[in-house]
Residue, then its C-alpha position, 0 to 999 in steps of 0.5 A: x720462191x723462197x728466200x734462199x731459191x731467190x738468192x741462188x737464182x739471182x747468183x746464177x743469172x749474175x754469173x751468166x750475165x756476167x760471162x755474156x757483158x765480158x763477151x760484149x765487152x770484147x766484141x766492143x773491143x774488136x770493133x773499135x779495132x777495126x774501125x772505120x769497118x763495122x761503125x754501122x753496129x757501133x751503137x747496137x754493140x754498145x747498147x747491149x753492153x750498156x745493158x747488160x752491165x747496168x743489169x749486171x749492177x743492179x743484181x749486185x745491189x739487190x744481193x747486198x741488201x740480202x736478195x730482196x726485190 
């Protein structure tokens, strides 16, 4: 792949991970919310939001530095 497909390839997966933390991170919201209910799925909830900002970091990071890898 070439710099610049790789370049707009990371972008991408950037955006739509981006939209998938946001979601997480309000299903993490409601949840809190509605505690005690729901404390079973406390740590899968927060696990996967936990992921996906710190890939969401990472892809950000390896865009400064020009989209290498």
């Amino acid at each position: 792949m070439t710099t610049p497909d790789r370049l707009a390839d990371t972008q991408a997966r950037l955006r739509k991970l981006t939209g998938k933390a946001s979601r997480l991170k309000l299903d993490l919201h409601d949840l809190a919310e509605d505690l005690p209910t729901g404390w079973e799925t406390i740590l899968d909830v927060a696990t996967r939001t936990y992921e996906a900002y710190a890939e969401i970091d990472r892809l950000e990071r390896e865009l400064a530095q020009g989209g290498a890898a």
